[in-house]
N, C-alpha and C positions, 0 to 999 in steps of 0.2 A: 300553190301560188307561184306563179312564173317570176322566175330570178328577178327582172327588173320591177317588179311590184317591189319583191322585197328591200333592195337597193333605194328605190324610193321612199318606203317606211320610213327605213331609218333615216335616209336625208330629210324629209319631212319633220320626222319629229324632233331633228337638231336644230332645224330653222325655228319651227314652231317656238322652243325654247329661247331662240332668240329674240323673235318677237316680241316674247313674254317678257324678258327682260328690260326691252325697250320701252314696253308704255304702261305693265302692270307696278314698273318699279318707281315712276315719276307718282304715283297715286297716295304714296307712303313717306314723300319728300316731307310733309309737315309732321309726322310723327318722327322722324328720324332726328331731322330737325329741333325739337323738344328734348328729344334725349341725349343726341351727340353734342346737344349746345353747336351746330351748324351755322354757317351763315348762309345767304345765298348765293354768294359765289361759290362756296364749298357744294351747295347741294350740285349747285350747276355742272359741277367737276363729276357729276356720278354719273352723271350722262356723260362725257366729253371723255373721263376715262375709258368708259367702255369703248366709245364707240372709236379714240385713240388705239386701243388696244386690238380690236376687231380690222382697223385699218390697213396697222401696220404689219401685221404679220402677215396679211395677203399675198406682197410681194413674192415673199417664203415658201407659199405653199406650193408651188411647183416646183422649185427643188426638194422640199421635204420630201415632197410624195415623190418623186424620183428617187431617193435615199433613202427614205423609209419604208415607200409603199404607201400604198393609197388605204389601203385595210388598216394598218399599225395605225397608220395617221388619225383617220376618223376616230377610231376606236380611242384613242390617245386621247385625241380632242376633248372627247365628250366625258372624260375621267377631267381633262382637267379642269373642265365647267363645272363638273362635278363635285370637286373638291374646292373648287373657288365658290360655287354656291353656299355651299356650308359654311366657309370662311365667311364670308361676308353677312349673314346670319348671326355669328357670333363674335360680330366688330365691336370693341368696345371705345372705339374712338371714331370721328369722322375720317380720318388721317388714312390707318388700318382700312375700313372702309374702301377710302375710294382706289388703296393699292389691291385687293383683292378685287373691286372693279373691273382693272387693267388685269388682271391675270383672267378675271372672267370675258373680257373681250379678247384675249387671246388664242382662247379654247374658241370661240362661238369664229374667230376668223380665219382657224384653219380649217372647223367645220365644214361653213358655207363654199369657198371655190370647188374643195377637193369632193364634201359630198356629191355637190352641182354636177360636179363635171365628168364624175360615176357614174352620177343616173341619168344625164343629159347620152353620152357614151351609150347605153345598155339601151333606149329609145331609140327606132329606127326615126327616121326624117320624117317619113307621114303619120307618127304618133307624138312626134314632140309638142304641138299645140296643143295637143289634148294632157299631157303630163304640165302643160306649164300652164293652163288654166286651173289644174288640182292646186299648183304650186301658187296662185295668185289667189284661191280659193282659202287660204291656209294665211296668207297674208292677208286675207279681208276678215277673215271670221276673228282670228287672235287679236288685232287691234279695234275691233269693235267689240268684244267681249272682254277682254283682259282688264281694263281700268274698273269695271264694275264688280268683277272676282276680285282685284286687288283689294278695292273697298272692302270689299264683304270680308274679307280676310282680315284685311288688317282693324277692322272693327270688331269682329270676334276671338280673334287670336293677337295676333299684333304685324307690326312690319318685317319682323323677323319672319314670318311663317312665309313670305314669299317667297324669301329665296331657301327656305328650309325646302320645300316643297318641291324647287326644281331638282333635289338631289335623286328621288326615287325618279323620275322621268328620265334623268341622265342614263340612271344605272340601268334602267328599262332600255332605254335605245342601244346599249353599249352593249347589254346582253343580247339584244336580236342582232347587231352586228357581230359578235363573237358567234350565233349559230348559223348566220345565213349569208354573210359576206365570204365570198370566196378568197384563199391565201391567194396572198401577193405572189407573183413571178418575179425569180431570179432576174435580177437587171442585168444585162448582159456587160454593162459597164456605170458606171459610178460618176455621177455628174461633177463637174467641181462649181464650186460657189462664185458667183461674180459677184466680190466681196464690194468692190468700189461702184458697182450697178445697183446691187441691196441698201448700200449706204445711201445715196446720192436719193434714192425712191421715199428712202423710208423718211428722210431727211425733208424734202419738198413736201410728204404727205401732214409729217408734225408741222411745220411750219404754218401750212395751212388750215391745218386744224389749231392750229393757235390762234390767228391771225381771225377765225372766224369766232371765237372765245372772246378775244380780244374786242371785237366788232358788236359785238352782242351786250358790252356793259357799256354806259355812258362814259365812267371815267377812262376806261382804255381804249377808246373807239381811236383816238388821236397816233396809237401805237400802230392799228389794224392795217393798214394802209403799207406802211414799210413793212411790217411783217409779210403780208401779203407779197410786196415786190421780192423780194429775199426769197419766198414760195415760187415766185415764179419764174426766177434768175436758177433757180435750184433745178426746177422741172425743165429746163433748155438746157442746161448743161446734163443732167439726165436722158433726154431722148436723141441728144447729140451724142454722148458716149455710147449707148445701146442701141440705137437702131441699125440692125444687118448685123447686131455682131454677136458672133456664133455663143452659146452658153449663156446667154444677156438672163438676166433675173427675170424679164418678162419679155415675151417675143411680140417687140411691139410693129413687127411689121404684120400682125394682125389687121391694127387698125387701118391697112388698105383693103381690108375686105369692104365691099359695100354693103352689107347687109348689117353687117359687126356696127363698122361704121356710124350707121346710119341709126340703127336700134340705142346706141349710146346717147346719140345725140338728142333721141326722142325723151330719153330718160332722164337728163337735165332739163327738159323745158316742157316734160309735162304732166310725171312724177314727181318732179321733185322743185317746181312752182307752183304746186299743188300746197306741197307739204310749208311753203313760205305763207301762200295765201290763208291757208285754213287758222293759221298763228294770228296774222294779221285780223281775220275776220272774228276772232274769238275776242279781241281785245277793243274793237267795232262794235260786235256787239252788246257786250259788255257796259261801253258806253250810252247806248240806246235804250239801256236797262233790261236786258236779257238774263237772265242767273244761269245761273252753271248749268244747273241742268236742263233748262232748256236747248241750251249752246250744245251739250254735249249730246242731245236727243237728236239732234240734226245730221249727226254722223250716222244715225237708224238708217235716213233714208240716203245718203252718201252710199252704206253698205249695200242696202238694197237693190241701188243702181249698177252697183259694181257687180253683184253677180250676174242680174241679166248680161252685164257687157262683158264679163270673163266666158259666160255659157256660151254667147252669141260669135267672142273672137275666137275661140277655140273649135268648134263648128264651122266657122268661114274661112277662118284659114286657106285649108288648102284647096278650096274652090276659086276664091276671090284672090287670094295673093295679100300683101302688107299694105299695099297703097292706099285703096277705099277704108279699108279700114282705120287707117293711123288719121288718116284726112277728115273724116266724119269726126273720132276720136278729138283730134284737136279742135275741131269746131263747135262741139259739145260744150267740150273741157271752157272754152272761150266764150260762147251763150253764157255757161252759167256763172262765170268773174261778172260778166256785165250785167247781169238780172241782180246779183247781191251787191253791185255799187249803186246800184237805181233803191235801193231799200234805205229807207231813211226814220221809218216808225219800226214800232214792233210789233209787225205784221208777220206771222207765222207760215201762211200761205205759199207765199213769194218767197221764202228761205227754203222751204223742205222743195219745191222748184229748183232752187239755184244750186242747193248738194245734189239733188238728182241727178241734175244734168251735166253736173262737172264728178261724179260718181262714174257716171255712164260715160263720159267722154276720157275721163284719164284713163279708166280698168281698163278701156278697151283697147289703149293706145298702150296701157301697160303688157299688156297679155299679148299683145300685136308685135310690141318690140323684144320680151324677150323669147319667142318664139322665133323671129327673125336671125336674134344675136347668134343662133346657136343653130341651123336648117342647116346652112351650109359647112360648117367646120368639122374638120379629120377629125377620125378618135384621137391622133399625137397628140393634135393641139387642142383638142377640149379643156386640158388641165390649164393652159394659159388663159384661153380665151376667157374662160370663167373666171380666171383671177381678173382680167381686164375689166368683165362686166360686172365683179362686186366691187369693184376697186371705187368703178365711176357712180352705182347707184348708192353708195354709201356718199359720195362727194356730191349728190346730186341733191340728196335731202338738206346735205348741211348748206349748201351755196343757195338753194330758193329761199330757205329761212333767214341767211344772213345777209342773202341780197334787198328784201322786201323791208326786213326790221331793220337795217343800215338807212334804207331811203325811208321809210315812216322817222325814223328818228331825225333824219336829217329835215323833213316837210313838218314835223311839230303833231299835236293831236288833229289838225285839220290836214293833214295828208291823207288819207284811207282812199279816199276816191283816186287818189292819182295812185297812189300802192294798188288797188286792184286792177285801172288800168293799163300800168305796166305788166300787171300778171298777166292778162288778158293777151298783151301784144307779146309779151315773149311766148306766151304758150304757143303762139302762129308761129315764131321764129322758124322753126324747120320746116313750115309750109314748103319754102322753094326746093328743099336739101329735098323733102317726099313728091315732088310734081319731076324730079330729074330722074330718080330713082327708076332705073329698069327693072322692073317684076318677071320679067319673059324666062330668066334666069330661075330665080325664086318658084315660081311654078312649074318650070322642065325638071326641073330636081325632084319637085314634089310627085309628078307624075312619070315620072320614068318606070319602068318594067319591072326594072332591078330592087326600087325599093318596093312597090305594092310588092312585090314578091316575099320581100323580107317583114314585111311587116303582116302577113297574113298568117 
C-alpha cells in the first residue's frame, strides 16, 4: 500500500470516529436522560461540549504539530479520544459526562486539522479530488447509518455501549499510525506560542458558540444578541492583532487565497444552510403529521443523491474546474428548498424529490469546495490552511442551524415557508463571489507537466 493510502486510513478512521460521535450520540439523549436525571439544556450541553472542545483546540494545532510533530500528535490525539470514550461510558453524573465530552472534543480537534493536512500534503494536486470525495464519502455514509447502529445498540446493549465501542477503533487507528506513519523530523527550530493570538481566537470562538446556545433556548434568546456582539468585537480585535504578523496562531493571510477564500465561503451557505434547513424541515414535518421514521427515511435518498454528486465532483474536477460545478451545485441545493416549501400534505413523492436534489446540489458543492480549499496550498502551510478550513465548517453548521431556528422562532409556528425561503436565497448568496472567480488559474495548476508527472 503506497504511503499516502496509509496516511489516509488513519486520517479516515479518526474522522469516521468523529462523525460517529456527532449524530450516533444524539440517538441515546432519551436513555441518558432517564438515567442521569438530565434536563434538556444539559442534554444540549453534550453536543455544545464537544463540539466546544473540537473547536478550540484547532487554533493549537499548528503549533502543536510544530512542537510536537505531526506523528506524536495524531497518535496522542486518538489516545485521548480514547480514553475520554471510556470515560464517558462510565459517567455516573450528567455533570462528569458532559466534562469528558469536552476532553473528547479535544482529542477529535487536534485529530481533524493536523490528520487533514498530512494526507492532504502526501496527495499530489491532480489526486486531491479524488481523496476528498473518499473523504465526503466517509461523511455521507457514517451520518446516514450511525443513528440506526446507535438505536440498535443502545436497545440491545444500552447507551453506554456507544461510546464503549469507540475505544477498540481508537486503539485500532493508533496502532496502524504507530506502524505506518513515518517519525517526525527534527525541527530545526522551535516555534514560540502567540500566547495573546491563541487567547483572543479561542476567546471569540466560545463566545460564539455561546451566543449560538444561548439563541437556541427561548428563555436566553434575549442574551444571544450581546453575546454574539462581544463575538464579534473579539474576532476584530483578533484579525487586527494577527494578520502579517510573523508566528500569528494562524496565518490568516491565507485567506487572500482565492480559492481558500472562496471554498469557505461556499461552506457557510451551502453546507451548512443545509444543516439549519434539514432541522427546520424535521419540525415542518412533524407538524404535517409525518413520524420519525418517515422524516428520517428521507435522509435515504438525500444520501443517495450525495454519492452520485461526490462520484460525479471528483471525476469533473480537474476537467471542468470549480465554477460549473459549485453553480449547478448551488442551484440544485436551491430547487430542492423551494419544492419542500411548495409541500403542504403529506405527500411522500415530492419530498424524497426535494432531499434529492438538495443531496445532489450541496455534495457536490461540498466535494467541489473542499477540493478547491486545498489544490493550491504549499506543503508549509497546509497545517494552517486546514486549521482555517475546519475552523470555518464546524462554525458553518452551527450558524445555518442557529440562523434559520432564531428566525423560525422569531416568525412563530407559521414561519416555515419564509425559513425555507431564506435558506433558498442564502444558499445563492455566493452566486456573484463564484460568476468573479477566475478558474484559468485552478486548472493551469491542475494541468501542468510537473504535477501529471508526480502524480503518475
Amino acid at each position: 500500500m503506497a504511503y499516502h493510502s496509509k496516511v489516509a486510513l488513519v486520517y479516515l478512521l479518526g474522522f469516521a470516529l468523529d462523525l460517529l460521535n456527532m449524530f450516533a450520540a444524539s440517538i441515546a439523549y432519551p436513555d441518558i436522560a432517564a438515567q442521569l436525571h438530565a434536563s434538556v439544556t444539559q442534554l444540549a450541553w453534550i453536543t455544545n461540549a464537544y463540539m466546544l472542545g473540537l473547536t478550540l483546540i484547532i487554533p493549537m494545532s499548528v503549533w502543536l504539530a510544530a512542537r510536537l510533530g505531526e506523528r506524536r500528535l495524531i497518535l496522542g490525539s486518538l489516545l485521548v479520544f480514547g480514553i475520554a470514550s471510556g470515560l464517558i461510558a462510565q459517567a455516573t453524573s450528567i455533570e462528569s459526562l458532559i466534562g469528558w465530552r469536552l476532553l473528547q472534543g479535544l482529542g477529535g480537534g487536534l485529530l481533524l486539522p493536523v490528520g487533514q493536512a498530512l494526507a492532504y500534503r502526501e496527495f499530489p494536486a491532480t489526486q486531491r479530488a479524488h481523496f476528498t470525495g473518499v473523504v465526503l464519502l466517509v461523511a455521507l455514509m457514517v451520518p446516514a447509518l450511525s443513528p440506526a447502529a446507535g438505536g440498535l445498540i443502545v436497545e440491545v446493549l444500552s447507551w453506554r455501549w456507544i461510546f464503549h465501542l469507540n475505544v477498540p477503533v481508537a486503539l485500532f487507528a493508533f496502532g496502524l499510525g504507530v506502524l505506518w506513519l513515518k517519525a517526525d523530523q527534527a525541527a530545526s527550530e522551535r516555534p514560540t506560542l502567540d500566547a495573546r493570538g491563541l487567547f483572543l481566537a479561542v476567546l471569540a470562538l466560545s463566545l460564539f458558540l455561546i451566543a449560538v446556545s444561548l439563541a437556541s433556548a427561548p428563555a436566553t434568546q434575549h442574551l444571544a444578541g450581546g453575546v454574539l456582539l462581544l463575538s464579534v468585537i473579539t474576532l476584530c480585535i483578533y484579525l487586527r492583532d494577527g494578520w502579517g504578523k510573523p508566528g500569528a496562531v494562524l496565518d490568516l493571510q491565507l485567506i487572500k487565497n482565492p480559492s481558500l477564500r472562496l471554498a469557505m465561503l461556499i461552506y457557510l451557505f451551502v453546507p451548512g444552510i443545509f444543516t439549519g434547513t434539514n432541522m427546520i424541515a424535521v419540525l415542518y414535518l412533524h407538524d404535517l403529521g409525518f413520524g420519525a421514521a418517515q422524516t428520517g427515511a428521507l435522509m435515504l435518498s438525500w444520501a443517495a443523491a450525495s454519492g452520485v454528486a461526490i462520484m460525479l465532483g471528483k471525476r469533473s474536477f480537474n476537467r471542468t474546474g470549480p465554477k460549473p460545478l459549485l453553480i449547478v451545485g448551488m442551484l440544485l441545493q436551491c430547487l430542492g428548498i423551494v419544492v419542500l416549501m411548495q409541500i403542504d400534505q403529506s405527500a411522500s413523492g415530492p419530498l424524497i424529490l426535494a432531499y434529492a436534489l438538495m443531496g445532489l446540489g450541496g455534495s457536490l458543492c461540498s466535494v467541489t469546495a473542499q477540493t478547491l480549499a486545498f489544490v493550491g496550498i504549499t506543503p508549509d502551510k497546509m497545517g494552517h490552511s486546514s486549521a482555517l478550513w475546519n475552523i470555518n465548517r464546524q462554525l458553518g453548521f452551527c450558524l445555518g442551524a442557529a440562523l434559520l431556528s432564531s428566525l423560525l422562532g422569531a416568525l412563530g409556528a407559521n414561519g416555515f415557508k419564509y425559513c425555507f425561503l431564506a435558506a433558498a436565497l442564502l444558499t445563492l448568496l455566493p452566486m456573484a463571489a463564484v460568476l468573479r472567480f477566475d478558474s484559468t488559474k485552478v486548472l493551469a495548476l491542475l494541468r501542468s507537466p510537473h504535477l501529471q508527472e508526480k502524480s503518475t
